[in-house]
C-alpha positions in Angstrom: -11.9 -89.3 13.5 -13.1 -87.4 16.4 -14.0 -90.2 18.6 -10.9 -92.0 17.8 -8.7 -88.6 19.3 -11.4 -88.8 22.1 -10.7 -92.6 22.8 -7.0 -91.4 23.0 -7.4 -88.3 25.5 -9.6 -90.5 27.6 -7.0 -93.2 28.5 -4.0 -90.3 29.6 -6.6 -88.4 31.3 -6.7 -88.0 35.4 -9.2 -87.2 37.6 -8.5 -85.1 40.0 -11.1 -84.4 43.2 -10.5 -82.1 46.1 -12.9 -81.8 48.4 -13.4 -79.5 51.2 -13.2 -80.5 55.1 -13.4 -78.9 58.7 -12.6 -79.6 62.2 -13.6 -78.3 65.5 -12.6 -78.2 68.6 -13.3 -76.9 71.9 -11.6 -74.6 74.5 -10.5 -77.8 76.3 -8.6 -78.8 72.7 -11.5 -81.8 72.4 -11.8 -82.3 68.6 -14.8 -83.9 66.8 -14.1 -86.6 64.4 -15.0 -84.9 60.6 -17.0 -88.2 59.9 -19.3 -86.3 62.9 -20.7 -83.7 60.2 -21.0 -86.2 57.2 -23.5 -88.7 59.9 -25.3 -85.4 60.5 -25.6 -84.7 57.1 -26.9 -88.0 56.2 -29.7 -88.4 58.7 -31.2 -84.8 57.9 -31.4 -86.3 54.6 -32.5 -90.4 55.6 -34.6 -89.2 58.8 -32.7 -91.8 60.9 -29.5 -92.5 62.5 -29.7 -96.2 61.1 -30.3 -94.9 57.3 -27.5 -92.3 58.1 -25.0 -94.8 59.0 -25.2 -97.2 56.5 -25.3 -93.5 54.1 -21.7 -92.8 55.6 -20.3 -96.7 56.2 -20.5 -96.4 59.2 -22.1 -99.0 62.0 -24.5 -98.0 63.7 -22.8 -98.2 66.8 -19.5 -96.2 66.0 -22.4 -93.7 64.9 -24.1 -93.2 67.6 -20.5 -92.9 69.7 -19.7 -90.1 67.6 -23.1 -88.8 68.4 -22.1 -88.4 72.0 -18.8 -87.5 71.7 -20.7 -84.2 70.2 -22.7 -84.1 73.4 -19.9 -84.0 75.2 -17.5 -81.5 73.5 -20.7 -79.3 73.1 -22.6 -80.0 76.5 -26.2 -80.7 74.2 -27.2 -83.4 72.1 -26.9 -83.1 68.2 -30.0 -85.3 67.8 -33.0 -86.5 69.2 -35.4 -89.3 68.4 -39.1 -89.2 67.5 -41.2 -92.2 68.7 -42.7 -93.9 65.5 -40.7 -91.0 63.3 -36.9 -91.6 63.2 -34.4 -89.2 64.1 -34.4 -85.2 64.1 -31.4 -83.3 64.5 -31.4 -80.7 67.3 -30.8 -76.8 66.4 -27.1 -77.4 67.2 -27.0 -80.2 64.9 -28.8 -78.2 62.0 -26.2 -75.4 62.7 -23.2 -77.9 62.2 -25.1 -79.3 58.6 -25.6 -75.4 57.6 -22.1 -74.7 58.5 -20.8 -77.6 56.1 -23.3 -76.8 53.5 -21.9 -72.8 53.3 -18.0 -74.4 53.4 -18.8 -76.3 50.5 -20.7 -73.6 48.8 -18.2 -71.2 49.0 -15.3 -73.4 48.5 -16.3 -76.2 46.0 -15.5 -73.3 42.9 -12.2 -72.5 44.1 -11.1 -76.6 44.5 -12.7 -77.5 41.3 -10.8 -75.2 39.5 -8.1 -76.1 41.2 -8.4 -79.5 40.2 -8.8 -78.2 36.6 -5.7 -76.9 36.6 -4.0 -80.2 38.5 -5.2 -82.6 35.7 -4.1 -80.1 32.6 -0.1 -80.1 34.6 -0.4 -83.7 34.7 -1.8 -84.1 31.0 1.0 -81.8 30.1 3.9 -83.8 31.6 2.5 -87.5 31.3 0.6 -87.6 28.3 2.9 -85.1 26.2 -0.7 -84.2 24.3 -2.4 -81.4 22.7 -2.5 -78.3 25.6 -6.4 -78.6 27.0 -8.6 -76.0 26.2 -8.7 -73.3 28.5 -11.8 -71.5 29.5 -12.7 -68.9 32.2 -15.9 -68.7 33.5 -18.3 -67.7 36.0 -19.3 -70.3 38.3 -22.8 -71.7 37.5 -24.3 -75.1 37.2 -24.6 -75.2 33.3 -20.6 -74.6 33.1 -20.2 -77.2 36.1 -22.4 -79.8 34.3 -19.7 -78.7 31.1 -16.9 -79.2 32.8 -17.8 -82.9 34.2 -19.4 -83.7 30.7 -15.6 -82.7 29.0 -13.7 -84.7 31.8 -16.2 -88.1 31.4 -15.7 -87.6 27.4 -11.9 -87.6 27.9 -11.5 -83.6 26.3 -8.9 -82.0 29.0 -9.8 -78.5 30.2 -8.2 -75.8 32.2 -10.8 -74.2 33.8 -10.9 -71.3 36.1 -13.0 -69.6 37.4 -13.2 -66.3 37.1 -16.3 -62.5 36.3 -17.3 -62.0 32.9 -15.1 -58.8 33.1 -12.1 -61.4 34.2 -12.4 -63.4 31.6 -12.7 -61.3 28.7 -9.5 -59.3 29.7 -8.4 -63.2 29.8 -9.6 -63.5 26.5 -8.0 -60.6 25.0 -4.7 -61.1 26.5 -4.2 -64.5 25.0 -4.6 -66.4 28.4 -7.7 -68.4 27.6 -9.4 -69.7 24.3 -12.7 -69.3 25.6 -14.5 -66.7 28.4 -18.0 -67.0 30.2 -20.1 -64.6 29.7 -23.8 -63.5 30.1 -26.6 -60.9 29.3 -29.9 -60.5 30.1 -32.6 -60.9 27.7 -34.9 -57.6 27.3 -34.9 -53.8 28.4 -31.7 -54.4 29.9 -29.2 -56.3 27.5 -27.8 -52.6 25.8 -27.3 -51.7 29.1 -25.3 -54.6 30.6 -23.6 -55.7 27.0 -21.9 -51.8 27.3 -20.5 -52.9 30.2 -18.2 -55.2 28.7 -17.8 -53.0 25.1 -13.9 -52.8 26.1 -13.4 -56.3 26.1 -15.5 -57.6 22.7 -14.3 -57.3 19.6 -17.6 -56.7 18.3 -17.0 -58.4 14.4 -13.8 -60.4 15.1 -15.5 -62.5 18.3 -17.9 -65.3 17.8 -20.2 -66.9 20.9 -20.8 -70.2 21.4 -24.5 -70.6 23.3 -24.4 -73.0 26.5 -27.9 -72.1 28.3 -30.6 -69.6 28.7 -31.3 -69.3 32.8 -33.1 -67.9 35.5 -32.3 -65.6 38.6 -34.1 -64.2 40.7 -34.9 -63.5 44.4 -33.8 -66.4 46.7 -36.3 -66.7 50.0 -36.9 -68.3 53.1 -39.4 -71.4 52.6 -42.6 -70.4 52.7 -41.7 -66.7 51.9 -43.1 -65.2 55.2 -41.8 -61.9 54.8 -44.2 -62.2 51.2 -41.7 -60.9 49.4 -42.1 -60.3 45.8 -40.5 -56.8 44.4 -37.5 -55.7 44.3 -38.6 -52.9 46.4 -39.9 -55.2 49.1 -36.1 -55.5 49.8 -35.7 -51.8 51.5 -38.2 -53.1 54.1 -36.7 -51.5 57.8 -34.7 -54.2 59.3 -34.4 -57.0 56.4 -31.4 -59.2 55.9 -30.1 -59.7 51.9 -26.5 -61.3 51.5 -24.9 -59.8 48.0 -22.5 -61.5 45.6 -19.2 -59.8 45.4 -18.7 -56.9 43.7 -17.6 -57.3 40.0 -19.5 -60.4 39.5 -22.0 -60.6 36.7 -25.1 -61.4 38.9 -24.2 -58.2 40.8 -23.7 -56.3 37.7 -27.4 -57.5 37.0 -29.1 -57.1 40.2 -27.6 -53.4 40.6 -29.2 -52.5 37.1 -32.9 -54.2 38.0 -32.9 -51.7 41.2 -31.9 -48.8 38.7 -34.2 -49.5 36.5 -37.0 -50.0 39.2 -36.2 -46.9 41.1 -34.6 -49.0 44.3 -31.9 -47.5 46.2 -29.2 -49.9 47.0 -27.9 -48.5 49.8 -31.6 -48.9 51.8 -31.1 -52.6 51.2 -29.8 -53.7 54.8 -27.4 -55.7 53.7 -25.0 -58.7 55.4 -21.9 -57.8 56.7 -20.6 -61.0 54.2 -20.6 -61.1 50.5 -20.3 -64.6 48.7 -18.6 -65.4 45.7 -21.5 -68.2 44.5 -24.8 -68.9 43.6 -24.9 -72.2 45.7 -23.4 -70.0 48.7 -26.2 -67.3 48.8 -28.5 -70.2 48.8 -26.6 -71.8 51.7 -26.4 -68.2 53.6 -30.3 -68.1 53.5 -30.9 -71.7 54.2 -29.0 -71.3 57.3 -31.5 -68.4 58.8 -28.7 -66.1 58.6 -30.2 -63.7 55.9 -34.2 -63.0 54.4 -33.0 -63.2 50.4 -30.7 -63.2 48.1 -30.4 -62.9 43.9 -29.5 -65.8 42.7 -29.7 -68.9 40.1 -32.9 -70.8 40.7 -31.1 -74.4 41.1 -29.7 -74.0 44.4 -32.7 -72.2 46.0 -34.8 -75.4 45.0 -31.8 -77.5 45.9 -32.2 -76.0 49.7 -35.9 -76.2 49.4 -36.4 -72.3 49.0 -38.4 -70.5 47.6 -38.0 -68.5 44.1 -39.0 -65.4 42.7 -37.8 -65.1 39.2 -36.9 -61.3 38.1 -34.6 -61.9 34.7 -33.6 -64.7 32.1 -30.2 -64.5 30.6 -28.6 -66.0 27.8 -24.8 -67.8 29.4 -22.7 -68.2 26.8 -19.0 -68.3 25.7 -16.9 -65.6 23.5 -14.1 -67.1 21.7 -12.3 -65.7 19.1 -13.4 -66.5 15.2 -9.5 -67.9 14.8 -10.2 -70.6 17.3 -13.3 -71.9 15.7 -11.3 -72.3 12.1 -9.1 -74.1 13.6 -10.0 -77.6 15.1 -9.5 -76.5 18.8 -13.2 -76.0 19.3 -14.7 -78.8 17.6 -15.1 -81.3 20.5 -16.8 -78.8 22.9 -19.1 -77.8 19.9 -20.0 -81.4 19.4 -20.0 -82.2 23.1 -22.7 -79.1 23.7 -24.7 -80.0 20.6 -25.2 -83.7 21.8 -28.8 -84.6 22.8 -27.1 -86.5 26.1 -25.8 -83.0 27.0 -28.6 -80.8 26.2 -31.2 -83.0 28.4 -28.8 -83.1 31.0 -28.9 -79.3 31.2 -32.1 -78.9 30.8 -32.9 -81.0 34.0 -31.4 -78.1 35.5 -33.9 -75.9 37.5 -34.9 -72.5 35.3 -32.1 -73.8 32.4 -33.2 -73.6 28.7 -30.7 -75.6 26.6 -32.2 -74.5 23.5 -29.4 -72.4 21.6 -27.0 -75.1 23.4 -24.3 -75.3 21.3 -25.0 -72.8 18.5 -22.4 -70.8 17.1 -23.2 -66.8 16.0 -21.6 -63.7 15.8 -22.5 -61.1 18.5 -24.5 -58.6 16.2 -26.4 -62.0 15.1 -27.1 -63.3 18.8 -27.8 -59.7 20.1 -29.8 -56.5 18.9 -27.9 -54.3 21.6 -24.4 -54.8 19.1 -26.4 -54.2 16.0 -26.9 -50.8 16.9 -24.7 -47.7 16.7 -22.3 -47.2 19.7 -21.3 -51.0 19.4 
């Protein structure tokens, strides 16, 4: 009965993808085609500009055109070849790739949810369906890797993405049938879980697991600062880009300096703070800061390195009305499927072992089986 309503779902179901892109132009008003910055991005990636063409469709001689149209709006060269090696890109030409790899980082979130919310209007008024599940979460690559598995299994969702402390007020108010969440496993789960006491009801709630992950310290490659601590951060004169205040990586990385005695105020931080994992990554990819704290998949993703300070159990709280019902039953199933679970687990620092499993919060936690909760 359940794949048969899938089947259904899957045939009024749209895609929708938005994806970010950039232009640039000189003082003269000379603009660079956008296809100049997806060619870049593919030879960094195939080592030549022949490999990068065919990457992008384009022939190899409109590629190399667009190549020196670059030389000319910038005055340099964007690449230069190695006898016997291929193609490198210049430092100008790794600055432009950097540049589109932070856009996409910090925007990619925002459009996906977007998109989210795009295909649920257009379920709503073509299909004339059952309203799709609605979920708030942080961003993370275990809830991206959910929300693509929902969309190719035909289950509409309205996802946006929002803090933990967003989303439960979402939760309570009625707005959403299921918020992200996450706490830390150890000396620090009472500590973090009182954060959010306001927003659980501690008995009425129930959590449905999605991953156990890493984060940690997010480094140059190579680490040649030899970072390692967290008080290795108050060093004179380093760089560290934060996440936003609010955010539940902040939340965490401001109680590990508490409890290790660090001051957060000598960390020299960057004048920017990013809303994503994947865009703290990007920030110290690009040379523009020493660290960050952050998931382990986009440090390996930008071939950084990783220092990991605290596993956490991600998970979403829903209330025990929406499980009785049937609303639930296709995510359940969906998070419980062995195609699902291996999928996450490919994920760098990702555990999928309580993937899909269903408890109350004094059962999943010792910090709300204790008296204050």
């Amino acid at each position: 009965m359940l794949r048969r309503s899938v089947d259904v779902e899957r045939e009024a179901m749209y895609k929708v993808r938005i994806q970010p892109r950039w232009e640039l132009e000189n003082a003269d008003g000379a603009r660079l085609s956008p296809h100049l910055v997806d060619l870049l991005v593919a030879v960094r990636a195939h080592g030549s500009l022949a490999a990068g063409a065919r990457r992008v469709g384009l022939s190899y001689r409109y590629a190399w055109g667009l190549l020196e149209q670059g030389r000319e709006v910038f005055g340099q060269p964007l690449l230069r070849g190695t006898r016997g090696r291929g193609a490198q890109l210049t430092a100008l030409g790794e600055r432009l790739v950097w540049a589109d790899s932070r856009i996409r980082a910090r925007l990619s979130p925002t459009l996906d949810s977007l998109a989210t919310e795009v295909e649920a209007e257009l379920e709503r008024v073509v299909s004339h369906g059952a309203a799709p599940l609605r979920m708030h979460a942080s961003h993370g690559f275990g809830v991206e890797a959910l929300r693509r598995a929902l969309s190719e299994a035909g289950l509409p969702l309205d996802l946006k993405y929002r803090s933990p402390d967003d989303a439960l007020s979402a939760l309570r108010s009625g707005s959403c049938e299921l918020a992200g969440m996450h706490l830390p496993i150890g000396d620090l789960e009472r500590e973090v879980a009182a954060h959010y006491a306001d927003r659980l009801d501690i008995e009425g709630d129930r959590i449905v697991h999605l991953a156990m992950r890493r984060q940690g310290l997010v480094l140059a490659p190579g680490n040649p600062l030899g970072l390692q601590r967290l008080a290795d951060l108050a060093r004179p004169g380093l760089r560290f880009i934060h996440r936003q205040p609010g955010s539940g990586s902040r939340l965490l990385f401001e109680r590990l300096l508490a409890r290790d005695g660090v001051d957060f105020d000598a960390i020299g931080a960057c004048e920017v703070e990013e809303l994503t994992h994947a865009a703290v990554a990007a920030y110290v990819a690009s040379g523009l800061a020493d660290a960050g704290f952050a998931l382990e998949p986009p440090a390996r993703r930008y071939g950084l390195e990783f220092v990991p300070l605290a596993t956490e159990h991600y998970f979403f709280v829903c209330r025990a009305a929406a499980l009785e019902s049937d609303r639930l039953d296709g995510l359940v199933a969906l998070l419980r499927s062995p195609g699902f679970r291996n999928e996450l687990g490919r994920l760098p620092g990702y555990d999928p072992g309580y993937c899909g499993v269903v408890q109350s919060l004094p059962e999943a936690f010792a910090a709300f089986r204790r008296p204050g909760f």
